[in-house]
Every structure is written in C-alpha cells, then in structure tokens.
C-alpha positions as a Markdown table, in Angstrom:
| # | Residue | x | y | z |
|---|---|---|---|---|
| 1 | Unk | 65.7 | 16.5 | 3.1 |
| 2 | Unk | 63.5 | 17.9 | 1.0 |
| 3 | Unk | 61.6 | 15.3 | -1.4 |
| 4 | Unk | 61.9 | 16.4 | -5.5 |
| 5 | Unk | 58.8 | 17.9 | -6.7 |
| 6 | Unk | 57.1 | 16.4 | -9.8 |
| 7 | Unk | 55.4 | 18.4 | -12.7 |
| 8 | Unk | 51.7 | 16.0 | -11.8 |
| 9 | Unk | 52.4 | 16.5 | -8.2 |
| 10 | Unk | 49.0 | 17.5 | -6.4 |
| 11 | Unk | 49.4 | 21.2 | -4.5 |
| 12 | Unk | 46.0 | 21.3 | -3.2 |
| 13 | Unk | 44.6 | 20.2 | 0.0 |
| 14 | Unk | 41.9 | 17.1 | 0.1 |
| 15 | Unk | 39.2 | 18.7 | 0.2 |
| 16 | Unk | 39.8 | 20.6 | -2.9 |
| 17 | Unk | 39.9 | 17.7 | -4.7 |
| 18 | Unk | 36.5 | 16.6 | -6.8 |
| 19 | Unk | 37.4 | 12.8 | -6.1 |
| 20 | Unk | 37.1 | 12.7 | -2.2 |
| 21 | Unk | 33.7 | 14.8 | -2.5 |
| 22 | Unk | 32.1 | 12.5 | -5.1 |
| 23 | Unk | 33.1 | 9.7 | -3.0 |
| 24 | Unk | 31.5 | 11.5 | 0.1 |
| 25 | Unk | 28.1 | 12.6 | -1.7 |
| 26 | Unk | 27.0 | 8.8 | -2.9 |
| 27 | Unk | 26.8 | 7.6 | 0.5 |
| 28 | Unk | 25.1 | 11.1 | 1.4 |
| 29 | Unk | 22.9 | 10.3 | -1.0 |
| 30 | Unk | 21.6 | 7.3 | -0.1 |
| 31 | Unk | 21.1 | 8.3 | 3.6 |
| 32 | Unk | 18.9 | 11.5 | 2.4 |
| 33 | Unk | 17.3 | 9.4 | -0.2 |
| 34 | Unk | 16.4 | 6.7 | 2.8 |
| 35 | Unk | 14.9 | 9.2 | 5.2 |
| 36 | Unk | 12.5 | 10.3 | 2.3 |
| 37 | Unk | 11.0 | 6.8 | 2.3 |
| 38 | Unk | 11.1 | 6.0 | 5.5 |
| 39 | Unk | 8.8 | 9.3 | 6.0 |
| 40 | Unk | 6.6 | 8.5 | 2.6 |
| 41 | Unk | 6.4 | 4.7 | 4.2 |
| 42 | Unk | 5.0 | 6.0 | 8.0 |
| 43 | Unk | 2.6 | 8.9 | 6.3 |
| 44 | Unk | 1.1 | 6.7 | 3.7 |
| 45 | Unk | 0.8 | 3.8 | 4.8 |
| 46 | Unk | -2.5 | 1.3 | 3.9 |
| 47 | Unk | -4.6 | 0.8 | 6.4 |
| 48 | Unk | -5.8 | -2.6 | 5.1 |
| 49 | Unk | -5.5 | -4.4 | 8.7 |
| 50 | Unk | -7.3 | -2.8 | 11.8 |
| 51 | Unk | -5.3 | -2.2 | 14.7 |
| 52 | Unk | -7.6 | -3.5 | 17.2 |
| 53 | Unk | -9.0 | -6.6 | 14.8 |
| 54 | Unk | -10.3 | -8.6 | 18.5 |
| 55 | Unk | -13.0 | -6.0 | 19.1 |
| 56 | Unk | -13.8 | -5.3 | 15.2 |
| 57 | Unk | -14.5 | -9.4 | 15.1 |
| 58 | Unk | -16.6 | -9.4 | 18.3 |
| 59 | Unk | -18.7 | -6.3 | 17.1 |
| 60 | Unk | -19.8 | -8.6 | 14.1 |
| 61 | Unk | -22.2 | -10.6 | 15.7 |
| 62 | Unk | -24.3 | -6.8 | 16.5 |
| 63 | Unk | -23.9 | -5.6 | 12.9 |
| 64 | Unk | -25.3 | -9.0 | 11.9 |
| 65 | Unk | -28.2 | -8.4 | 14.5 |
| 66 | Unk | -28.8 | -4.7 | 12.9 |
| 67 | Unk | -28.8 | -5.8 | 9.3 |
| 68 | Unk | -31.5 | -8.7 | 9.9 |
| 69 | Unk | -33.5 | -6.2 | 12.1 |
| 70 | Unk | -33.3 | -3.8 | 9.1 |
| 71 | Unk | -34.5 | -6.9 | 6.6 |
| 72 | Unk | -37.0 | -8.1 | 8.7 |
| 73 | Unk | -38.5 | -4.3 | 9.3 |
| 74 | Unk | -38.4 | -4.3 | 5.2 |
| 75 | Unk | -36.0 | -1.5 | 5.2 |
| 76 | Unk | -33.7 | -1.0 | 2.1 |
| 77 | Unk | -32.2 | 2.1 | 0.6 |
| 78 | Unk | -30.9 | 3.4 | -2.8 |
| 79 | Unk | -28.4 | 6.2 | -3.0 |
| 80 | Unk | -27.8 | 8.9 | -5.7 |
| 81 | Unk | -24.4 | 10.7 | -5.6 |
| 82 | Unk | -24.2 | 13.9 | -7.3 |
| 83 | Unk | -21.2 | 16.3 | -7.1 |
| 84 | Unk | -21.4 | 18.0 | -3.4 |
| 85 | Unk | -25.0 | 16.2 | -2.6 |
| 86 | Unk | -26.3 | 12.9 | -1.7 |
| 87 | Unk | -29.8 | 11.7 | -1.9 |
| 88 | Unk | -31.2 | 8.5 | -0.1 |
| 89 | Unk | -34.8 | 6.8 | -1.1 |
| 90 | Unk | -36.1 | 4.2 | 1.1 |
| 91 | Unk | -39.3 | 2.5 | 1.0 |
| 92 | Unk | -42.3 | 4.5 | 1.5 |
| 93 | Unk | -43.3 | 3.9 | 5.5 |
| 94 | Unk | -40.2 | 1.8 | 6.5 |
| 95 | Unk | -38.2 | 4.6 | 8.0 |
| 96 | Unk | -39.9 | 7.4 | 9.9 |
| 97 | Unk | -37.0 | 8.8 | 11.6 |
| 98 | Unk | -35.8 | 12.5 | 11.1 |
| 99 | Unk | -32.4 | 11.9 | 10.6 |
| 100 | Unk | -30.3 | 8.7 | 9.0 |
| 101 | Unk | -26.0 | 9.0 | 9.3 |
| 102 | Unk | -24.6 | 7.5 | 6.4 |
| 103 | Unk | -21.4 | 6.3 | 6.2 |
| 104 | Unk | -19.0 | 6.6 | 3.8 |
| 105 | Unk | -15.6 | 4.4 | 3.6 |
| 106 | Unk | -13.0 | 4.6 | 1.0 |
| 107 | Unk | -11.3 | 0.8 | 0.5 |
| 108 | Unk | -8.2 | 1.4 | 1.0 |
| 109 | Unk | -7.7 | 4.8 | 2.8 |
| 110 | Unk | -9.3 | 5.5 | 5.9 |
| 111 | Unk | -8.2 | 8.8 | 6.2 |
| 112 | Unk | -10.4 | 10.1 | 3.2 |
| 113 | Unk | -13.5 | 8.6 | 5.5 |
| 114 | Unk | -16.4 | 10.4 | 6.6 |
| 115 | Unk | -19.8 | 10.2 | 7.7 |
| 116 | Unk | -23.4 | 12.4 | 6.7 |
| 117 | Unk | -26.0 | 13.6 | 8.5 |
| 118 | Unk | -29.1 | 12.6 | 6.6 |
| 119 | Unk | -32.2 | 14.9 | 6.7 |
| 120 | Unk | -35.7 | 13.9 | 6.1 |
| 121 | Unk | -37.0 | 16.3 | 3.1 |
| 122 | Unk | -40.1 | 14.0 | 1.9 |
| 123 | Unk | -41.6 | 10.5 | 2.9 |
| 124 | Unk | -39.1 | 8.4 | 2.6 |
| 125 | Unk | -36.2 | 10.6 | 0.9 |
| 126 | Unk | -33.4 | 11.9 | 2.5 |
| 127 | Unk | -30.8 | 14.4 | 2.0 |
| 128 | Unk | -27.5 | 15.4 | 2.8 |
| 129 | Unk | -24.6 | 17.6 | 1.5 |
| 130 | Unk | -21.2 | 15.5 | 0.9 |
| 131 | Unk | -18.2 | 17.2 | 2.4 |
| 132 | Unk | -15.7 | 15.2 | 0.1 |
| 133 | Unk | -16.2 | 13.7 | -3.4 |
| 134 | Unk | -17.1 | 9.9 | -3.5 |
| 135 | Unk | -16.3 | 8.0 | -6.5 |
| 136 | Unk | -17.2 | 3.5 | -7.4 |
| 137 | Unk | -16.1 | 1.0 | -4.8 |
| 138 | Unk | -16.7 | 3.3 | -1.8 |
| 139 | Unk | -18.2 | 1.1 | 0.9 |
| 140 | Unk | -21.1 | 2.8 | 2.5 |
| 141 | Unk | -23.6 | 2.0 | 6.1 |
| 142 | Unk | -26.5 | 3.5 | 6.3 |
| 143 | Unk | -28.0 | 3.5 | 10.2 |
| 144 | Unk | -30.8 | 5.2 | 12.0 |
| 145 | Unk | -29.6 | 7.6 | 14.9 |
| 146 | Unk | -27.5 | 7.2 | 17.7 |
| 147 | Unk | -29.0 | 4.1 | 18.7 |
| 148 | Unk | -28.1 | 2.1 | 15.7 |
| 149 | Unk | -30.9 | -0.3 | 15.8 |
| 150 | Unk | -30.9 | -0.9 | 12.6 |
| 151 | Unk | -27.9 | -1.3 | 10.0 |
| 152 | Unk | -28.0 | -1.3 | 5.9 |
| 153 | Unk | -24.3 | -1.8 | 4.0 |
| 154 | Unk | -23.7 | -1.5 | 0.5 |
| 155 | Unk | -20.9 | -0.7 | -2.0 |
| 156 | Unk | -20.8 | 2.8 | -4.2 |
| 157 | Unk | -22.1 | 1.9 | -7.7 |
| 158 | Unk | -21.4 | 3.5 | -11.2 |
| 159 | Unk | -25.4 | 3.7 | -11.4 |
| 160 | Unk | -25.1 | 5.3 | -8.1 |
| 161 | Unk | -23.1 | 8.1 | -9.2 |
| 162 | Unk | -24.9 | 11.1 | -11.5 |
| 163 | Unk | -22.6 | 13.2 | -12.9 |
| 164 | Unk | -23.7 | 17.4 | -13.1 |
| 165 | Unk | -24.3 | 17.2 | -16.5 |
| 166 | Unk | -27.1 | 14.2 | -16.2 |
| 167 | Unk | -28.2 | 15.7 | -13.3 |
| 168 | Unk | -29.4 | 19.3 | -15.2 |
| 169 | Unk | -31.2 | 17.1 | -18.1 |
| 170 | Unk | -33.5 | 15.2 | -15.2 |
C-alpha cells in the first residue's frame, strides 16, 4: 500500500537538505579549528625552561669562575647597538685579544638567538656587524675566544641602543 503524500512532504534525499550539513560542519569545525592550535602550540612554544636544566645548573659554578676571573683581571665592557652594527669598549689594556664572541639572547625566544664575532679595530674597541636587530631586555655574554677564560653578562639597555638618526649627529 502506498502511503498518502502530503503537500510539506520532503522529496529530496538527506543530503540535500541544509539541516544535516549545518549539523555536520560544527563539529568539522571544531576538529579543523583544533589542529590549527595544536600546530601554533608545538611551533611557538616559549622556551622559558631548558630541556637539559641538570647540566645548565652544574655549568654555573664555571660561569661563576669566568665572571670573577674577568673582575679580578679588571675587565668590563660597554656596548653600543646601532642598526646592523655593534660596538664594544673595554678598558684600555684589559683585553688584548683579537677577537671577543658576544652573545646575544632574546628572553623569551631562543630561536631569534645569535652570537657575534667581535673584531679588534682600536685598543680596546671592538666591532662587529649584527646579523638580526636587537632591541631592550636582550641578555647579552661577552667572552674571549674559544677558551672562554673569562666571562662578562649584562642586559640590553635603552642607553645601549643608538638609533640611525643619533648616530649621523655624533
């Protein structure tokens, strides 16, 4: 037997219907929306705890040894920061070497750190080019060679930074 047809009687299939689709796409939604942050929360991550934290806290005890080495040889440094350059003056006789690194952290993002090469260009003034821009807070060590017998640390100052326009008038 045949079943009477009614005048609001759907004749389309399911899936021409908007109400199973709508239904369909919120939960969609939320499963495309949760990959996106799941990727954002493994590529950006903060790096505000070191992986290997046991080594990092016996490796204090050196850098303590290096920065009272580097205060008992009378050795301090002052940087300027221009756009592209970095200067470093140290005390006149304190440092002889050739070469200084210089090491330059960000504080929260390890991935935008980097370190210099420093080049002797007068007694007691050394120069490098920066490879990325540097702005306040940046956490800075400032070593001789390889060996590392020595060890200065400082933090990025606003009367470390020169902008291009102050720089021209000096």
């Amino acid at each position: 037997m045949n079943r009477p047809r009614y005048a609001d009687d759907d004749t389309q299939p399911w899936y021409r219907q908007f109400w199973p689709w709508f239904l369909i796409a919120l939960p969609a939604a939320v499963v495309v929306v949760s990959m996106h942050l799941i990727y954002t929360a493994y590529n950006h991550a903060d790096d505000l705890v070191v992986d290997e934290y046991y080594k990092v806290g016996l490796a204090i005890n050196q850098q303590l040894g290096r920065q009272e080495r580097a205060r008992a040889l009378g050795i301090s440094a002052n940087l300027m920061l221009t756009p592209g350059q970095v200067t470093v003056h140290t005390p006149e006789g304190a440092v002889s070497d050739a070469t200084l690194e210089l090491v330059l952290s960000h504080p929260i993002e390890s991935d935008r750190d980097f370190s210099v090469s420093l080049q002797r260009v007068g007694l007691g003034v050394y120069n490098a080019a920066l490879p990325a821009p540097v702005a306040e807070r940046w956490h800075w060590i400032l070593r001789d060679g390889a060996e590392g017998t020595w060890r200065l640390d400082g933090i990025v100052e606003a009367s470390d930074l020169l902008q291009q326009g102050a720089q021209d008038t000096l």
